[in-house]
C-alpha positions in Angstrom: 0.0 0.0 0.0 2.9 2.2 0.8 4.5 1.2 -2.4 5.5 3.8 -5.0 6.2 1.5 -7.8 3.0 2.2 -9.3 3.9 5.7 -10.1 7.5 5.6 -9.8 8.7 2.3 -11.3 12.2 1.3 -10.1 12.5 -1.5 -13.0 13.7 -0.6 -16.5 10.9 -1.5 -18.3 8.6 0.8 -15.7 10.7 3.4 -16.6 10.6 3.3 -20.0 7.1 2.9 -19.9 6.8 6.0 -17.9 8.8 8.3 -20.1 7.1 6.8 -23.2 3.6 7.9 -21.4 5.4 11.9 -20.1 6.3 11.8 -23.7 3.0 11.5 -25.2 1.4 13.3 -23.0 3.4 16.1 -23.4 3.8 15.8 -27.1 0.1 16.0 -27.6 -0.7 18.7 -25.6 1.7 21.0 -27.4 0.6 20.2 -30.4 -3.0 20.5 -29.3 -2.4 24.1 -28.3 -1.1 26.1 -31.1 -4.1 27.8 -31.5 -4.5 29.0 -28.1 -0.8 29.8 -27.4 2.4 31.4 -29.3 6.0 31.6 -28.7 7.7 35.5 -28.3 11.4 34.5 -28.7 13.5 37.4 -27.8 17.2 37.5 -29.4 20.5 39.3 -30.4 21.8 39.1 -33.9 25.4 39.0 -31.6 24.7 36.6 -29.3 26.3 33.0 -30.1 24.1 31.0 -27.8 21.1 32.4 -29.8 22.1 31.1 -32.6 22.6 27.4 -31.2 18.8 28.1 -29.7 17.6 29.0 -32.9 18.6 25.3 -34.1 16.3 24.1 -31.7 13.8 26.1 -32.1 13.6 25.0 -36.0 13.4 21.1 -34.6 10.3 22.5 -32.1 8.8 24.0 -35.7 9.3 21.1 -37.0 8.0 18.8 -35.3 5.2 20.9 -34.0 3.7 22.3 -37.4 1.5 25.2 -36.6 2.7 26.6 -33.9 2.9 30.3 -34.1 7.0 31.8 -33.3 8.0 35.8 -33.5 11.7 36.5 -33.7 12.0 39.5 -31.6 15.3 42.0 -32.2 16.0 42.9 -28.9 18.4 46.1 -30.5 15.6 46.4 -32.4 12.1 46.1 -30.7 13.9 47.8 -27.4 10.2 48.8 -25.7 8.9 45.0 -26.6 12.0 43.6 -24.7 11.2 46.3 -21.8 7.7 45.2 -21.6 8.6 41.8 -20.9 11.9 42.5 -18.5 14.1 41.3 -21.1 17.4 41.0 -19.3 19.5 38.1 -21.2 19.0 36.9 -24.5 17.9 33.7 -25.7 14.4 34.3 -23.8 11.4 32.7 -24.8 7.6 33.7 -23.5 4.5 31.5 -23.9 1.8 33.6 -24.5 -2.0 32.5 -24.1 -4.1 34.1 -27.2 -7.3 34.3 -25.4 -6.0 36.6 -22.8 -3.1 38.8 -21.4 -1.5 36.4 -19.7 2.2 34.5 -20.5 4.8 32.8 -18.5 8.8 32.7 -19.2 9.8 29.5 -20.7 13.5 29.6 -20.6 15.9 32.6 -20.5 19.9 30.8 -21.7 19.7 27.9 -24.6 17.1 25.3 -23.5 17.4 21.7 -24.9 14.1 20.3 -27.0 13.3 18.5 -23.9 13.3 20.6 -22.0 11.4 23.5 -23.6 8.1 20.9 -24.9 8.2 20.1 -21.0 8.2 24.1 -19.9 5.6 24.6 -23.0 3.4 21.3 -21.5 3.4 22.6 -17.5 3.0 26.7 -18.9 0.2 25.7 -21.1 -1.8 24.0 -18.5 -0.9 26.4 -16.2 -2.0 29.6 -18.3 -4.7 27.5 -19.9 -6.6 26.8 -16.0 -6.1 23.4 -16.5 -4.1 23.0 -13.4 -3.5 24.9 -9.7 -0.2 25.7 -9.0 0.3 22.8 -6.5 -0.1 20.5 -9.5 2.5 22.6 -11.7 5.1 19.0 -11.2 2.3 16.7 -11.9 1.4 15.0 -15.2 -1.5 14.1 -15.8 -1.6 10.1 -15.8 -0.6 10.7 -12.8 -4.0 12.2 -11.3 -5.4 10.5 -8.0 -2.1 8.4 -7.6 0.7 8.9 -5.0 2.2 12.5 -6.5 -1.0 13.7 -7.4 -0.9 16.7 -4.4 -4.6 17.6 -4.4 -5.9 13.8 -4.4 -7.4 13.0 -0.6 -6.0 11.4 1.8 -7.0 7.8 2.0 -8.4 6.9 5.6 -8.5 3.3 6.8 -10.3 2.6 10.1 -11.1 5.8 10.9 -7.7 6.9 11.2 -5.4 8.8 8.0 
């Protein structure tokens, strides 16, 4: 009963089983979302590690067709970069369509990993899917042991 396993498998297989599942779940939520959400990606014409992130962002484009990206100048678009608190170039914003709202997905060069899981916990985040106590959670995991808002099981009266 105390056991983890369930939703933190120890054994190989579990394991890849588990990042197979983040993986989809992930994948297809991005690519649900591009209508709903864009990418503001604020750069320097100068700066080297923009140019490696740019590479990655063409691998996001292409694997998530769609999805809305604008190259902001920071030398160029100085009160856009203001707006935002642009201190360090690469930066990347999620922006929710629908509404005002937007959340910092990585400021530095992100890895592809890393940025579709940003993108997955920002767009249920700014979408309402999910409270901030559930920001770590994915969503197979819901009710099970890391699932933070599921109740507490009580067992003879006692939790």
């Amino acid at each position: 009963e105390l056991s983890l396993e369930k939703d933190y498998p120890n054994a190989l297989p579990g394991k890849a089983a588990k990042t197979r599942e983040q993986s989809a779940e992930v994948g297809q939520k991005i690519d649900q979302s591009k209508e709903n959400f864009a990418l503001l990606y604020f750069y320097s014409p100068t700066c080297h590690f923009c140019a490696e992130q740019d590479e990655i962002l063409s691998f996001f484009l292409e694997k998530y067709r769609g999805w809305q990206v604008r190259k902001v100048d920071i030398s160029r678009s100085t009160q856009l970069a203001e707006e935002f608190k642009v201190r360090a170039v690469p930066f990347i914003m999620l922006i929710h369509k629908d509404s005002k709202d937007f959340m910092p997905v990585s400021i530095g060069v992100v890895s592809l990993a890393d940025m579709e899981e940003r993108l997955y916990r920002g767009i249920r985040t700014l979408g309402n899917e999910i409270t901030p106590e559930e920001f770590s959670m994915f969503e197979f995991q819901r009710g099970g042991r890391f699932d933070p808002t599921a109740p507490l099981k009580i067992k003879d009266g006692a939790p």
